[in-house]
C-alpha positions, 0 to 999 in steps of 0.5 A: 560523479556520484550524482551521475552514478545515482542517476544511473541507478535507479529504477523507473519503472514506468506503468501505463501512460504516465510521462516521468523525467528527472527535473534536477539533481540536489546535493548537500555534503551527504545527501542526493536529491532526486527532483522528478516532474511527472503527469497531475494524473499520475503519482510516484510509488517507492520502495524502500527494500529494492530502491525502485522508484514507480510512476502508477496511474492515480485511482479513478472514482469508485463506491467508498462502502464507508460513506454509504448511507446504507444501515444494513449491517448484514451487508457491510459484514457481507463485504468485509467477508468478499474483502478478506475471500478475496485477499485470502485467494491470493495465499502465495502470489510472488511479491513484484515492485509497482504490481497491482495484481491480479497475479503479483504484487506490492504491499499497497498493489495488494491491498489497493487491487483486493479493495477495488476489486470489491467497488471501494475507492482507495488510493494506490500508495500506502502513504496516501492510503494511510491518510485516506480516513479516521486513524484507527489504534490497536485496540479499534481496527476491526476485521477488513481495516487497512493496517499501516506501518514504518517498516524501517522506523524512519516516521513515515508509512511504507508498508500496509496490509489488511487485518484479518482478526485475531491478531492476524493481517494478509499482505504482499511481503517483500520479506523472507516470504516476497509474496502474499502472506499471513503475519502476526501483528501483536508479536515478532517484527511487525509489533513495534512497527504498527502505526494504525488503521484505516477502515473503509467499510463502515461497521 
């Protein structure tokens, strides 16, 4: 019964063409597990403050400004001001689930839609995004870096925004403010959950 009531709970919402069914359902004594098939084309997306469970096209190739062979400094600084304009034009835009924009978003909707946005290839979760280069501490991400953190402290990724300098990132926040928003890295909540960056335009 209360693997039937699971199921019925929980949300999928589905984006574009990706096909999503539940394969089976897997119980232990104190655990449900939800076994889902869906498209190679396509990859789940889960957030952990609302429980909706997301299916989203993967990202299709574009320019990764980090392998570029280009040693024009001046226009690698010129893309991370584009990044940051264009995250910051975003002040305020309501937070939603699996969103990528342009008008609302999730944390990694936000940051996948200012990236790609600006030519440069990156993964749509901030999971797979947190794997998709060189991990950066504290004291190496740069301004433009993704920042990456555990949010609920469970030892994996489920929260990214992008790192404006000065101890300052933008991200969609599903928190009290649930939309795009300035927090402090080096104080308050998000200090301890900080994990590490990734940059994806070379300096």
């Amino acid at each position: 019964m209360r693997s039937l009531i699971l199921l019925a709970t929980v949300a999928i919402i589905l984006e574009g063409a990706c096909d999503i069914s539940i394969e089976r359902v897997e119980n232990s004594s104190d655990t449900y597990t939800l076994v889902l098939k869906h498209d190679s084309a396509c990859e789940i997306l889960m957030d952990h403050n609302t429980s909706h469970i997301s299916l989203v096209a993967k990202a299709h190739d574009s320019i990764d400004i980090s392998k570029e062979s280009s040693s024009d400094t001046s226009s690698k600084n010129a893309m991370v001001e584009k990044v940051i304009a264009l995250a910051k034009s975003k002040l305020g835009d309501p937070y939603e689930p699996a969103k990528a924009g342009p008008d609302s978003f999730d944390c990694s909707g936000f940051v996948y839609y200012v990236y790609t946005q600006n030519g440069i290839n990156i993964p749509r979760t901030s999971r797979t995004q947190s794997e998709s280069g060189t991990k950066l501490s504290r004291s190496e991400i740069k301004r433009g870096d993704m920042l990456f953190f555990d949010t609920h402290e469970r030892k994996h990724i489920n929260h990214s925004g992008i790192y404006l300098g000065e101890g300052k990132f933008i991200h969609a926040s599903s928190g009290k403010a649930y939309s795009v928003t300035v927090s402090d890295l080096d104080k308050g909540f998000y200090k301890e959950k900080f994990r590490w960056g990734v940059r994806k335009i070379a300096k």
